[in-house]
N, C-alpha and C positions, 0 to 999 in steps of 0.2 A: 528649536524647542520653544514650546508656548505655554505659559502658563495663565491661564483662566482662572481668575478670580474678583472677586469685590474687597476683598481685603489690598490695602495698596502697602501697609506693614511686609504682611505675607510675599507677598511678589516681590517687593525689593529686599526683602533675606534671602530668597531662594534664589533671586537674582545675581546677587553677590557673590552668591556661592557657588552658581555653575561659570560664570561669566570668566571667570580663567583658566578654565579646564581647556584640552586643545582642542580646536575639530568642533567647539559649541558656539553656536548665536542665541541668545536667549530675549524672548518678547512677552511683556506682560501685557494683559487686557482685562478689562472689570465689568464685559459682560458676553450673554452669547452671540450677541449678533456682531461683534467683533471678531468669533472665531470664524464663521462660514467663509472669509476672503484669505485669508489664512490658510486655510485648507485647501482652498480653489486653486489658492498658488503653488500648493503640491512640494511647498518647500521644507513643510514642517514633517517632524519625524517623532515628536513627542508630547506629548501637551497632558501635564499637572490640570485637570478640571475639578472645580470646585463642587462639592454638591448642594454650595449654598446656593447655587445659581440654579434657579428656577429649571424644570425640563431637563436637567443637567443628562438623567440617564435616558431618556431620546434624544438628546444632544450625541450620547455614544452610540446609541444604535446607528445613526445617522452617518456619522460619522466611519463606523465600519464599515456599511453598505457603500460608502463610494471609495475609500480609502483604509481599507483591510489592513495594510502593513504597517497604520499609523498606530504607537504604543501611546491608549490612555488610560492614566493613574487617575483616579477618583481618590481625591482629598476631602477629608471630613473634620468636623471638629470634634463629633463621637462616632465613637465604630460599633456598630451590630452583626452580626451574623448574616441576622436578615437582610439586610442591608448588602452586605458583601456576595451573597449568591446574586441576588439579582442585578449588581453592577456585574458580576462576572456574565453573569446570564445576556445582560447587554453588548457586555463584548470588551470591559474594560479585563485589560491585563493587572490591574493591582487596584485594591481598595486600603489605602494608609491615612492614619486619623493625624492630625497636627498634634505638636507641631512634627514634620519629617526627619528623622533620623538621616546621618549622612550615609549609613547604606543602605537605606530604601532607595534614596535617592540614586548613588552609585549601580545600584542591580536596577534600575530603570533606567538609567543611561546605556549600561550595555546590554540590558535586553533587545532596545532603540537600536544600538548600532549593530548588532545581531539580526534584526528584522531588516535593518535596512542592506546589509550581505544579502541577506536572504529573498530578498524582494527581489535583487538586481539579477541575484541568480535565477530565480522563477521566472522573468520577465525571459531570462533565454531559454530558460528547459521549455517554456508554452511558443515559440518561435520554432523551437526543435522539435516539438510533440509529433506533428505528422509524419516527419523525415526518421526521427530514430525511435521515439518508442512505437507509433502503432505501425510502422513499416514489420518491425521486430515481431510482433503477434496480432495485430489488430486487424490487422487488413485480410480482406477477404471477399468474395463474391455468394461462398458455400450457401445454404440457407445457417448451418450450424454457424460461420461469422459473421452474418449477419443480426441472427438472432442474440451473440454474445456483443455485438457494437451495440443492439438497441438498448440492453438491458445495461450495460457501463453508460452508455448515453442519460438515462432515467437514474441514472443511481448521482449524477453527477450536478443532476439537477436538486439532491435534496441532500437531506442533514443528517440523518438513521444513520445507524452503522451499516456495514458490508461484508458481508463473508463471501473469499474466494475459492471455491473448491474445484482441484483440479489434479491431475498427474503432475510428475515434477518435469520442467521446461514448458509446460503451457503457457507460461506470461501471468502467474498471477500477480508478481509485484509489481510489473509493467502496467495492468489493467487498474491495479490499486492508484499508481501513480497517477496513471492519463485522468480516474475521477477526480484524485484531489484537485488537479490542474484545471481541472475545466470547472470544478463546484465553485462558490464563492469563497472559500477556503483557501484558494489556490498561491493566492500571493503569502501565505502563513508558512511556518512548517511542514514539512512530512520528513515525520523520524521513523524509525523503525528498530522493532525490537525483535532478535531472534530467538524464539522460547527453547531449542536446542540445544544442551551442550553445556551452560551456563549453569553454576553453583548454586540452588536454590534460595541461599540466602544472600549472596549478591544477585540474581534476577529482583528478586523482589525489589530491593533500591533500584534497580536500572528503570522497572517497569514505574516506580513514584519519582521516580527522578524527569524522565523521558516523559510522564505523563505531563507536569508542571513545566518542561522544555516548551513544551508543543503548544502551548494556549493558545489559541484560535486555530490551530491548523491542525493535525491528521496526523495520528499513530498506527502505524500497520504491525499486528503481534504473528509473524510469521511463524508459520509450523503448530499454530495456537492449542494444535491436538498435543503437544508436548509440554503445553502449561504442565506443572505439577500444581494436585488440588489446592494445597497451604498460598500457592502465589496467584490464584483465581481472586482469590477474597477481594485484593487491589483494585483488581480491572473491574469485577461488577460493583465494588464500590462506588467506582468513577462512575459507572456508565449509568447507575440508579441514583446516585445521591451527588453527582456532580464535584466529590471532595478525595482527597488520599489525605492518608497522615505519612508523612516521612518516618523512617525508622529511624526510633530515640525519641522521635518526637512528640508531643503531648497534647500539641493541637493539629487540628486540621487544615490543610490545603486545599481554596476550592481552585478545581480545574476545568479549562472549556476546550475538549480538542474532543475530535471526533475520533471514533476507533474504526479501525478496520482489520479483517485478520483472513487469513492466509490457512490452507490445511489441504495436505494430499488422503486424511482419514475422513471417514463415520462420525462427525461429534456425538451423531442422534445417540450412534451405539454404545458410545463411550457414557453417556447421561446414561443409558440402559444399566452400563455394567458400574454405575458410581463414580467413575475416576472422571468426569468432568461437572462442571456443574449448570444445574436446571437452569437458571434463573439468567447465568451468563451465557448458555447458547441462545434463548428466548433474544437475548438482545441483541448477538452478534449477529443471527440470523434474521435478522430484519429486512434486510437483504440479502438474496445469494443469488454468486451470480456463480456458475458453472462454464470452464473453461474447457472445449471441448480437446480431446486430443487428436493429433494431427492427422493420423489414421482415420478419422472420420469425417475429414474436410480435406481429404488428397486432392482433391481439384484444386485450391488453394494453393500449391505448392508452387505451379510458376509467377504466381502473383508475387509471393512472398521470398520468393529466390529474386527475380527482377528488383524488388523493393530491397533485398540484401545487398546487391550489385550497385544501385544506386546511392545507398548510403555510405559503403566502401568509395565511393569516386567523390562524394561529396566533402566527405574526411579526409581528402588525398591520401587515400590508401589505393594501392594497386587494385583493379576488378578489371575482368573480362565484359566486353557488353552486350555479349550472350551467352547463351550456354546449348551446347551442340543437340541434338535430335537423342543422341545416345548416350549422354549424362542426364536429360530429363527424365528419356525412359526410363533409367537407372534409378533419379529420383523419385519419380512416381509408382514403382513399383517396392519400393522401400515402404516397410511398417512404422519407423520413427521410435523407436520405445522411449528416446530422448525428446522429442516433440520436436515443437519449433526450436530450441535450444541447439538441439540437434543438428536439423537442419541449418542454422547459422555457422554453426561452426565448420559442418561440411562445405559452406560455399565460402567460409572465409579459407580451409585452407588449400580447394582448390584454386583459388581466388589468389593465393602467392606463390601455389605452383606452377601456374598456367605460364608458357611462354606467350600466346596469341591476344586478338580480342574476342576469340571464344574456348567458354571453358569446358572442354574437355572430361570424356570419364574419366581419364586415369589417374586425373590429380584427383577424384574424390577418394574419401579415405578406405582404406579395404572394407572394414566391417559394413561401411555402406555395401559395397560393390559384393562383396562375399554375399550380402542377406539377401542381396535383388539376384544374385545368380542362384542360389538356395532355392528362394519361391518360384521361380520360374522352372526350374527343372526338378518341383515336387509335383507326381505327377500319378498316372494308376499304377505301375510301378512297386512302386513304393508302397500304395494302399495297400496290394495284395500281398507282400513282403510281413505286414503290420497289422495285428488284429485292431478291432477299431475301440477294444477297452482300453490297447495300449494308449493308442492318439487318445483319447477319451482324458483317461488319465495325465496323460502332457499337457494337453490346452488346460485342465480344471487348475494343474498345480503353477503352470507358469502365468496365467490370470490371476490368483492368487498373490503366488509372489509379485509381480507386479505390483498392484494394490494393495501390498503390504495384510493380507489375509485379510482383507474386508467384503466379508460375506455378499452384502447386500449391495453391494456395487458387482460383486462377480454373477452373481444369483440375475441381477439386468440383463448383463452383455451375453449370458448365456439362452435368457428367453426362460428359463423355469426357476420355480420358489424356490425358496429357503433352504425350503423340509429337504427338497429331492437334492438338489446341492449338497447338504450337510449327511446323507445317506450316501452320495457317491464320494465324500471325504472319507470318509469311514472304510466304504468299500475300498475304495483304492491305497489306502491307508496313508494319506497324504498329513505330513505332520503341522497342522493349522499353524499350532500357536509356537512352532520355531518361525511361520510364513511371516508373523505379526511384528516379530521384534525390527 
């Protein structure tokens, strides 16, 4: 712990007072060119800086650019507002006026030992990045994985928010993960909050709680289409005005974490129909990166099976080290509705079926094995059994249900608008808005 200051009173109070705590070394210095050797020696985890000292908030900028996980308190002798966004804005974690209270001090101690957990754990998920999350969904040759690596690659390089829209099992939290990890963000937090399920008036503390956790690092608001409106307020608060108020509480929190959010809906539609809001799609969608699903990058599949098998051998978990001519075909000719998800689980549990070092069809799981004998022996047959309003009718309602009755995603994949979609709902008498729930 370092504390920065020209006050040499200051430093040896605060001195005195961390200096028996366990697990603390504490160094005072009374200027800035004192702290850059300090820092260099990568030993320090906390440093109290003065803002009497000249440059003090380019000192923090500085500071976070080579050493992110380091927590600095900006100590002042009067506190502003103004003042306090733009130390946050610099990248300190707290702005506290003298003299310090002993739980300022104590919630900056374990914030410190919280970052530094947290560091040591980053340092192994970014050693892991290749082997388990982009093996998981990243990888690929397709143009569709390729086009979705470039766009996480650019998104990883900046600071915007990110919105991930995709089917469920695409890898959206995966891909949220692998940006944080690679942004300059990356040795910080990544929380996540699930909009899901959750009592609307406890979400809302989780989302001000989680947002004030995360400072310098990265909130992913999964399912974010299931915000309900009253707990949106929060999040574009944060993301326009950089501040929340805790509930109960009568002042503000400023906060610096980047948001990212996750959704298998339409936000645009939902802004259409009210129930989300303008202002907070504008900024979530700053970026969007679109997860394609697996069905449309089936050439991908023995990449990402080979990449499944390998990561199973690396975790000393039992894998086969191939997989036979007649379980790929199997694979390959699978639709996926589960996506990549899907697919991992199918080759993990042939992958502890298998007796050999290849894995076999019959350990994949029937619903695989059932759907690739299905497609294959759908055939003319069958067409002429079936008038073609009927199939008509099937593919419109099981597209639908899929995408949770989102029009304008089904209205794509079909190749015609809106209008004639919403006439062949009608016709068919297909019930939309039970599709939606």
């Amino acid at each position: 712990m370092l504390i920065a200051d020209p006050d040499a009173v200051f430093i040896k109070a605060l001195s005195s007072h961390l200096q028996g705590l366990p697990g603390v070394t504490v160094e005072g210095v009374k200027s800035l060119a004192e702290v850059e050797p300090r820092i260099a020696s990568k030993t320090t985890d906390l440093i109290f800086l003065s803002t009497e000292l000249k440059e003090a908030l380019a000192t923090v900028e500085e500071i976070k650019r080579g050493r992110p996980e380091i927590e600095v308190v900006l100590t002042a002798v009067t506190s502003r507002m103004e003042h306090a966004v733009k130390a946050m804005k610099a990248g300190a974690s707290d702005y506290v006026q003298k003299p310090l209270r002993p739980e300022q001090v104590a919630v900056a101690l374990e914030r410190a030992r919280r970052m530094r957990r947290l560091s040591d754990e980053n340092r192994s998920l970014r050693a892991q990045l290749q082997e388990r999350y982009a093996t998981r969904t990243l990888i690929g040759s397709t143009p569709e994985a390729q086009r979705m690596q470039d766009q996480i690659a650019r998104a990883a390089q900046s600071q915007t928010a990110v919105l991930f829209i995709g089917e469920p099992g695409t890898g959206k939290e995966l891909a949220a993960r692998t940006v944080h990890l690679e942004s300059a963000r990356g040795a910080r937090p990544f929380l996540t909050i699930d909009c899901r399920g959750t009592r609307p008036e406890l979400l809302e503390q989780e989302i001000v709680s989680t947002l004030e956790r995360a400072q310098g690092g990265t909130v992913l608001l999964k399912e974010v289409a299931e915000l309900p409106l009253p707990q949106q307020a929060p999040v574009a608060r944060a993301m326009i005005e950089r501040v929340v108020r805790p509930p109960g509480s009568v002042a503000d929190v400023v906060v610096d974490a980047r948001v990212m959010a996750s959704t298998t809906l339409n936000l645009l539609e939902l802004v259409g129909r009210g129930t989300f809001r303008q202002d907070l799609f504008e900024r979530l969608s700053a970026q969007t990166i679109a997860l394609p699903p697996l069905r449309e990058r089936i050439d991908d599949i023995p990449l990402l099976a080979d990449g499944f098998l390998k990561r199973r051998m690396s975790s000393g978990k039992r894998a086969p080290r191939n997989v036979s001519a007649e379980a790929l075909a199997t694979l390959l000719s699978h639709d996926w509705p589960g996506n990549v998800r899907e697919l991992e689980q199918a080759i993990d549990r042939a992958s502890e079926l298998g007796e050999s070092d290849v894995l076999e069809r019959r350990h994949l799981p029937p619903s695989v094995i059932q759907a690739s004998e299905a497609r294959r022996k759908t055939g003319a047959a069958e067409v002429t059994t079936r008038s073609l309003r009927e199939m008509e009718s099937e593919v419109i309602e099981k597209l639908l249900s899929e995408h949770r009755g989102d029009t304008e995603v089904v209205s794509k994949l079909l190749k015609i608008d809106r209008s004639t979609l919403y006439r062949k709902i009608k016709r068919y008498q297909i019930p939309l808005d039970d599709l939606k729930e």
